[in-house]
N, C-alpha and C positions, 0 to 999 in steps of 0.2 A: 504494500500500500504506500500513496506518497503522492506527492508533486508532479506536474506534468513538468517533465525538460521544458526554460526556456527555450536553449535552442532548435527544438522541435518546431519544424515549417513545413508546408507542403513545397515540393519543385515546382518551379515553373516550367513551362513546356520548352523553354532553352534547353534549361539542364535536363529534363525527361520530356523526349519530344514521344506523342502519340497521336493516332489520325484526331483528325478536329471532330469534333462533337457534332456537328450537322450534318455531314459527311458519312459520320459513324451510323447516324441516325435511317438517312437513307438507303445506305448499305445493308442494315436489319429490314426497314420493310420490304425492301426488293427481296431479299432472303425469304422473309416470309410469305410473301406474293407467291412466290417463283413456287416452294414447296405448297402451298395450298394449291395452288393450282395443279398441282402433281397428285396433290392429294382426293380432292374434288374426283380427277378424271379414274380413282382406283386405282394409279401407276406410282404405287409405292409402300416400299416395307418398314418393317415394325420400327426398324432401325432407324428411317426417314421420318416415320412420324412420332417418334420420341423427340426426335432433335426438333421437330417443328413445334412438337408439346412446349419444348426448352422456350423456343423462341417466340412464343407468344407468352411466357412464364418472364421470360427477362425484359423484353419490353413494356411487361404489365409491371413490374416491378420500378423501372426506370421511370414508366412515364403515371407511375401511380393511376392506371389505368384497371378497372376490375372486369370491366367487357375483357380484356384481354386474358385474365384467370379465366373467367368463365369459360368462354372461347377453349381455351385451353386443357380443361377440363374435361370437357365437351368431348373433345378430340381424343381424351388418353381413354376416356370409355367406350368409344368405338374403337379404338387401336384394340381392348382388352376384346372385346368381341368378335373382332375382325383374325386377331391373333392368341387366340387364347391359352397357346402351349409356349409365347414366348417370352423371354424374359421382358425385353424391351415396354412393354405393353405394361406388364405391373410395373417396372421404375415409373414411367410414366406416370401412370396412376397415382402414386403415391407420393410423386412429386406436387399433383395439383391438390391431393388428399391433406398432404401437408400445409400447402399455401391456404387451405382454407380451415385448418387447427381439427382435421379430421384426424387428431395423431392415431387412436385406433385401427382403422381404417388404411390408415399409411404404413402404419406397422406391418399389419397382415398381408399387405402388399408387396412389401420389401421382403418379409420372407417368401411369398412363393417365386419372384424375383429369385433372390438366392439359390430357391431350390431348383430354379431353371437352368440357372449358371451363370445368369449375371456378377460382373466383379466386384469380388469383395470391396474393394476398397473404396467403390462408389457406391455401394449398397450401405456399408459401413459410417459413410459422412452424413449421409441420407440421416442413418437411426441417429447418430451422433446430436444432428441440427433438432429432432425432433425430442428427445431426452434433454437438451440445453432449453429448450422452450416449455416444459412440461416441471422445470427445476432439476430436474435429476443430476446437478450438474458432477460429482463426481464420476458418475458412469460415461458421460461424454468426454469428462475429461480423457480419461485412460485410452478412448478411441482416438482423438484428436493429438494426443500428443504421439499414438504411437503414428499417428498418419504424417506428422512431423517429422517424424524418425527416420521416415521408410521415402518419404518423398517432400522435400521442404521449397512448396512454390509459394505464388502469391493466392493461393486460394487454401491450402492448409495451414499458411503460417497466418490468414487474412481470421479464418475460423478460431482459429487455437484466441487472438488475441480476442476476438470479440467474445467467448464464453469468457477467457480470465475477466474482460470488463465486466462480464453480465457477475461473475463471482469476486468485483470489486478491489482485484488486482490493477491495479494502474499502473502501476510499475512494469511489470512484467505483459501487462498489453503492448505498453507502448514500446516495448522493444522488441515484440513479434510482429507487431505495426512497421518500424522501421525496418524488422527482417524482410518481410512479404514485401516491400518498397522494394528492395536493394537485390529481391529474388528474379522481380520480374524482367524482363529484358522485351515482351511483347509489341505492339502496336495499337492495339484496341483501347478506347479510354475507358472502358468500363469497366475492367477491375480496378483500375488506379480512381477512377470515380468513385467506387464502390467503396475502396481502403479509406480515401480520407473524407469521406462520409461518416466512417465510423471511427474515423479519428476526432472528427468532429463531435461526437457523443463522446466519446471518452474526455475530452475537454470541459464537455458540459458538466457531468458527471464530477467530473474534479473541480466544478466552480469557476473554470476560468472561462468566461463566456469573450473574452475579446480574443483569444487563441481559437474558437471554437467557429467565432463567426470566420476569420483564416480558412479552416478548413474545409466549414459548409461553402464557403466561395470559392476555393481552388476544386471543390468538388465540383461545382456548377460550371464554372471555367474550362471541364474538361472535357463534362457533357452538360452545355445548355438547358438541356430538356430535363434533367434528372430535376422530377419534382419534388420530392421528399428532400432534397439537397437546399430547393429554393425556399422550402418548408421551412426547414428548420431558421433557415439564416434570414427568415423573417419574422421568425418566433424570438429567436435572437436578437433582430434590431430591436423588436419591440420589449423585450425584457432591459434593453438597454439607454431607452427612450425614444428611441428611433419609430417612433409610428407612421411616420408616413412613407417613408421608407419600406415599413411591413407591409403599410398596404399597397405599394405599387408593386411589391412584388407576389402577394397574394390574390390582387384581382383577376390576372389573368388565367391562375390556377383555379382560382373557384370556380372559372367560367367552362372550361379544356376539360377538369377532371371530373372522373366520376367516384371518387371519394371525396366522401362527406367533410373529411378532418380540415381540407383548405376553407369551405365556406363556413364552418364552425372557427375558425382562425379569425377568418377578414372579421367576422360578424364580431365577434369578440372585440377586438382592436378597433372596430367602429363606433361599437360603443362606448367604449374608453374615453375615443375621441369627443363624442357628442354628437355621430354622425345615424343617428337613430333611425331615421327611416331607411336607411342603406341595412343598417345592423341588422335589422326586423328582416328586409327581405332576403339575406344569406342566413338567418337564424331558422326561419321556416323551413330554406332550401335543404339544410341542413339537418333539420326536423325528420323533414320528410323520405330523405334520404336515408340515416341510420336507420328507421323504420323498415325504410323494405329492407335494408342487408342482414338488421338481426334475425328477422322474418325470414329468410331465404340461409343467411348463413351466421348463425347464432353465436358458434363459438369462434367464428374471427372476430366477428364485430363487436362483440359484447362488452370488453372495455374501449373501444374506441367510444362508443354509444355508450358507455357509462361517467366518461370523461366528458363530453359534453354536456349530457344532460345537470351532470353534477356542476359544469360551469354558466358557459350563457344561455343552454336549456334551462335550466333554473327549476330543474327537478329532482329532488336530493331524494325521492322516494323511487322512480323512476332509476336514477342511478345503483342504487342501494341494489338492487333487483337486477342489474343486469354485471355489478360488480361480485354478487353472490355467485351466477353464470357463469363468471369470467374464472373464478377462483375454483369450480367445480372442474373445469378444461384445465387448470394449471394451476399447478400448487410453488407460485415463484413468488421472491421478494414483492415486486413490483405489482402482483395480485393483491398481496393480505394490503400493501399500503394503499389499493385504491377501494379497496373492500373498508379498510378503518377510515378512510377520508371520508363515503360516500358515509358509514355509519355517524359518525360525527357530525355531517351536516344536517343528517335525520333530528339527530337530536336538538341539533340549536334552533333547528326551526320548531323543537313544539315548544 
């Protein structure tokens, strides 16, 4: 535990050049253009449509996009149908099983994967990420660091740091942070987006929010579009006074995504402002929104919709109820304290 390195900084694209982020951007839809339409016409295997599963999974994630989970989902239960002796087909599955906190489900997935022949050591990160999310974290630990061991890139050493974070090592995140940096040698910006994104939270985490907003910016720097990157580092101006600042770069995300968390953001921060009848109308948006996702998809949603309601939802009983939910899928730090907050508010309102 400890201090984040001052000298800790992101590179600039001088010193770590990688494709430009708009670029990157068009290079994935054409990707997935190209294999959907492969897919559509039946001229393509298990193996093809796992990677296309991947790649509506990583652009939903980049662009905070949930049509694109869906979408995605979608797709890995007709692979499971279409292929149902091969392995490809459950990874898949339980890739989208996982994105939506079906960890059950993604489990049993991952094993008949295994028992297919799929490789261990992608099957193995798979249970890892679902154990680190569910708290388990010394059982993921032991996975993660032998995956360290055996192969030390910027996606094992990118993992290892983000559980030590979620297990409140900072220390030792942030020098598998600078590991997984110094590992990669690629082109693509989206692990290095990815990395100091979550160096960005590790900053936060440690209290230093003007080191943090650094990294939520050299994260957005490297891909434009990563919206959870422009999330944060507006969640950041505005914890820092910076409001309007938040909200120019929360408007356009309220507008683009289809998660709820940007227009529960701006809504918030407009209020703050005094800008009320703006606030009102991302507050509904946003209303209405967490509504259908916990309804369709309960155990992802349930603390994001619990963290709202509990804020500029302004229903502490409403939240209580979906922080109980949340704590039922996951038994992590970050549950029981939104589970005692939502309780808390219960109480001072009677």
């Amino acid at each position: 535990m400890g201090q984040i390195p001052a000298s800790s900084k992101p590179l600039s694209q001088a010193e770590f050049r990688t494709t430009d982020g708009a670029i990157a951007l068009i290079n994935l839809n054409s990707q997935i253009e190209g294999q959907l339409w492969q897919f559509r016409r039946r001229n393509i295997s298990a193996v093809q449509g796992a990677g296309l599963v991947e790649l509506f999974a990583m652009r939903g994630q980049f662009l905070s996009n949930i049509g694109d989970y869906e979408y995605a989902s979608q797709l890995a239960e007709q692979l499971v149908q279409k292929f149902p002796t091969d392995a490809n087909s459950f990874f898949a599955r339980a890739r989208t099983h996982t994105i939506f906190h079906r960890f059950s489900a993604a489990l049993a997935d991952l094993n008949c994967s295994e028992q297919l022949g799929y490789d261990d050591s992608h099957v193995n990160a798979a249970r890892a990420t679902i154990l680190q999310a569910i708290g388990h974290y010394e059982q993921a630990l032991t996975i993660r660091q032998r995956a360290v061991e055996t192969n030390p890139n910027i996606d094992t050493l990118g993992a290892f740091a983000v559980l030590q974070l979620d297990r409140g090592d900072f220390v030792t995140a942030e020098q598998l942070m600078i590991a997984a940096q110094e590992s990669y040698s690629g082109i693509s910006p989206f692990p290095i987006a990815w990395l100091y994104f979550q160096w960005g939270h590790l900053c936060v985490q440690a209290g230093n929010l003007s080191c943090a907003c650094a990294w939520f910016k050299a994260a957005s720097h490297r891909f434009p579009a990563y919206a959870a990157a422009q999330g944060h580092l507006a969640e950041i101006n505005a914890a820092l006074g910076n409001d309007e600042v938040a909200i120019i770069l929360l408007r356009p995300l309220a507008l683009s995504a289809d998660d709820p968390d940007y227009a529960a953001q701006l809504s918030s921060i407009l209020s703050k402002t005094g800008q009320d009848a703006e606030a009102k109308h991302w507050r509904t948006v946003a209303a209405i929104r967490y509504e259908e996702l916990v309804d369709c998809y309960p155990e992802a949603f349930a603390d994001h919709a619990s963290r709202f309601w509990l804020g500029t939802g302004a229903d502490p009983l409403k939240a209580l109820q979906l922080a109980q939910k949340n704590l039922e899928v996951r038994q992590t730090p970050q549950a029981y304290s939104l589970l005692n907050q939502a309780a808390v508010a219960n109480q001072e309102r009677r």
